[in-house]
C-alpha positions as CSV (number, residue, x, y, z in Angstrom):
1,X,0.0,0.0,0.0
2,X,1.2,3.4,-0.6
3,X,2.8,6.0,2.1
4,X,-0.5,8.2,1.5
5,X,-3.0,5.6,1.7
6,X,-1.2,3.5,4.6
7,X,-1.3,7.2,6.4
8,X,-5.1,8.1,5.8
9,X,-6.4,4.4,7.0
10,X,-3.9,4.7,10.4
11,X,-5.8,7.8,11.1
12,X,-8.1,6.0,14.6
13,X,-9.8,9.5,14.8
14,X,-11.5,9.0,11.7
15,X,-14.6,6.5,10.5
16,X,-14.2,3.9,7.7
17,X,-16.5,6.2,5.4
18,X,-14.4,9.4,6.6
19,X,-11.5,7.8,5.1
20,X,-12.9,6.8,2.3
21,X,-14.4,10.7,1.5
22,X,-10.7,11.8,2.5
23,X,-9.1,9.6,0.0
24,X,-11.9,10.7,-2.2
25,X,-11.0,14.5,-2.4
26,X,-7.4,14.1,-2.6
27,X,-7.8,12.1,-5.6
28,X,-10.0,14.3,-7.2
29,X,-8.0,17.1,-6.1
30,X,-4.8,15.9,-7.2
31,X,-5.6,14.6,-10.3
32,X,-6.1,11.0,-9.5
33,X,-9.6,10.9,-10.3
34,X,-9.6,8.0,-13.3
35,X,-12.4,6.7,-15.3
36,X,-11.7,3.4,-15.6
37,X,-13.2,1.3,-18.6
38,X,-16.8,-0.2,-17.2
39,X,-19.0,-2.2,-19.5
40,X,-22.5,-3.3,-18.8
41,X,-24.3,-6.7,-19.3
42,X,-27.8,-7.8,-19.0
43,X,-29.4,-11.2,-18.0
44,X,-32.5,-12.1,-17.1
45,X,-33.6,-10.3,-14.1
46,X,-29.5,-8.8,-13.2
47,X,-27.3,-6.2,-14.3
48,X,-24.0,-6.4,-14.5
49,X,-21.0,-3.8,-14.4
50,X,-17.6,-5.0,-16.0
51,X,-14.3,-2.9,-15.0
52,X,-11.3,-3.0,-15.7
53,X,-8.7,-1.6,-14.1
54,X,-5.0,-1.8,-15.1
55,X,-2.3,-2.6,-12.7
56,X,-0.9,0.3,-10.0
57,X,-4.3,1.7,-10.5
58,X,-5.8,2.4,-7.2
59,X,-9.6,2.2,-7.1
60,X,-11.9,4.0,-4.9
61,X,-15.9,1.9,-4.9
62,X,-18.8,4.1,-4.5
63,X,-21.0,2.8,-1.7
64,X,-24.1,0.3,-2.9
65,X,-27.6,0.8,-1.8
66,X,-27.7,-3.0,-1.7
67,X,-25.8,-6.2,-1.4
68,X,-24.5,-7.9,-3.6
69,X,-21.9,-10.3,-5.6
70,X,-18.7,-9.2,-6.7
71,X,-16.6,-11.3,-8.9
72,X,-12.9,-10.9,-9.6
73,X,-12.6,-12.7,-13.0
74,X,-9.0,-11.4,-14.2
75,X,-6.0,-10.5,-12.3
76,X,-4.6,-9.7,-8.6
77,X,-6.1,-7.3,-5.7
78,X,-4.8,-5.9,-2.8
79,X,-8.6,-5.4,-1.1
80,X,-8.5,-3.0,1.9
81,X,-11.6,-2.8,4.2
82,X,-12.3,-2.0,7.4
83,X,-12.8,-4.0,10.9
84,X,-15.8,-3.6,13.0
85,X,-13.6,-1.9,15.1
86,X,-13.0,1.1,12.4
87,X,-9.2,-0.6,11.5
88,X,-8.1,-1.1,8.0
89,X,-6.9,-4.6,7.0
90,X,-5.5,-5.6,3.5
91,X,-6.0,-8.9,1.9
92,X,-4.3,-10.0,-1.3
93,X,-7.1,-12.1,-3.7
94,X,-6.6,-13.3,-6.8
95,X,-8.6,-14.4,-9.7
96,X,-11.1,-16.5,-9.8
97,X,-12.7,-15.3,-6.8
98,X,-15.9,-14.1,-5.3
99,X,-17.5,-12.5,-2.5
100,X,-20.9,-11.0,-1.6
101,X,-21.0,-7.3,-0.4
102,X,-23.8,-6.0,2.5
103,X,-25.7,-2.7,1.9
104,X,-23.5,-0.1,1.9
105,X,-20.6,-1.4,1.1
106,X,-17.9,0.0,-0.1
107,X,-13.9,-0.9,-0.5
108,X,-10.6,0.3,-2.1
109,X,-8.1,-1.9,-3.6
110,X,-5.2,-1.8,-5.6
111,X,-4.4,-3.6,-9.0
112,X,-1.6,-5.9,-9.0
113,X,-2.2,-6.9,-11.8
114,X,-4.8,-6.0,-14.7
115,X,-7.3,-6.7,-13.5
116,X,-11.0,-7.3,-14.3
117,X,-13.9,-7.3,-12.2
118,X,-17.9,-7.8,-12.5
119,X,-20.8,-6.8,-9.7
120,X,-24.1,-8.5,-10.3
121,X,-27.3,-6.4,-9.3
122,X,-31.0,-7.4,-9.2
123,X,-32.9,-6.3,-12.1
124,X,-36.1,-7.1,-11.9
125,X,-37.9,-4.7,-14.7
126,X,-35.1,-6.0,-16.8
127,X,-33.8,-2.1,-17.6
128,X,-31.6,-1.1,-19.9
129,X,-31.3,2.4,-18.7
130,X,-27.8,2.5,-17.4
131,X,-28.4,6.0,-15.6
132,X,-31.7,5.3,-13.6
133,X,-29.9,1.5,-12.5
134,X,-27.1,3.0,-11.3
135,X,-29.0,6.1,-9.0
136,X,-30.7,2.9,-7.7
137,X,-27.5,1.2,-7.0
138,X,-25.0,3.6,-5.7
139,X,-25.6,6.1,-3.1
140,X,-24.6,10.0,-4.5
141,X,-20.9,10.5,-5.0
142,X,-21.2,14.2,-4.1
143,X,-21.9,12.4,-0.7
144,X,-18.4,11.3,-0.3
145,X,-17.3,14.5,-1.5
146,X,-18.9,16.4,1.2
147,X,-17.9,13.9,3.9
148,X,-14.4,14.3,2.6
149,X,-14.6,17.9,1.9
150,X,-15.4,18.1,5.7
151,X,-12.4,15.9,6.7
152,X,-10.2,18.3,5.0
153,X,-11.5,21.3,6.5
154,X,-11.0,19.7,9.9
155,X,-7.6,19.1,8.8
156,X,-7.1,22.8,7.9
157,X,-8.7,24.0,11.2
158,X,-6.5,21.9,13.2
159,X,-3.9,23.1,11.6
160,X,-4.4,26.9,12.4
């Protein structure tokens, strides 16, 4: 894990989402903000989002509405969470490998490798519309934001 990342989750002062907003901003802020390639599937009654993400590539999840199953299908992760107790932990996975996510989860992980992934999301109107599936999905992104945008300014105020 990176000095700036393995800094941000040592932070004990701060909440699993907190960091996650933090890590947020200063990627936005600093340029890191990537669109990574995402592709979109449809079975019977499920959605799925394809993304790939090459390798050193950092990835930031937005937080689900709902749970669901993740797949890793391609490549190598270094997944970092958090414990109940608000601590982050790492875990290396590799493909094939899968895992089912509660409500509002929401992760970061690093690409060891290139790496492909696909999330699987009840569908049952079978919907093609890619927008109005995804505000059902994710929670707002400008949510993070403004958690992180608050982090920051706590930072600054400390600071003073």
């Amino acid at each position: 894990m990176n000095t700036a990342l393995a800094e941000v989750f040592k932070r004990t002062e701060l909440t699993w989402v907190e960091k996650l907003g933090y890590l947020s901003v200063i990627f936005r802020d600093n340029g890191g903000e990537t669109q990574f390639m995402t592709s979109h599937r449809f079975e019977p009654g499920v959605y799925i989002r394809e993304i790939f993400v090459p390798k050193g590539m950092f990835f930031i999840g937005r937080a689900h509405r709902y749970g669901h199953k993740v797949t890793l299908d391609a490549g190598r992760v270094r997944l970092i969470t958090c414990t109940t107790a608000q601590e982050a932990v790492s875990v290396e996975l590799e493909a094939p490998h899968e895992l089912m996510t509660v409500p509002y989860f929401q992760t970061v992980f690093e690409a060891l490798d290139d790496t492909w992934g696909s999330t699987y999301h009840p569908n049952p109107t079978n919907s093609r519309n890619i927008d109005a599936l995804e505000a059902d999905i994710f929670l707002p992104a400008d949510d993070m934001f403004r958690i992180g945008e608050s982090v920051v300014n706590r930072r600054l105020e400390a600071a003073v």
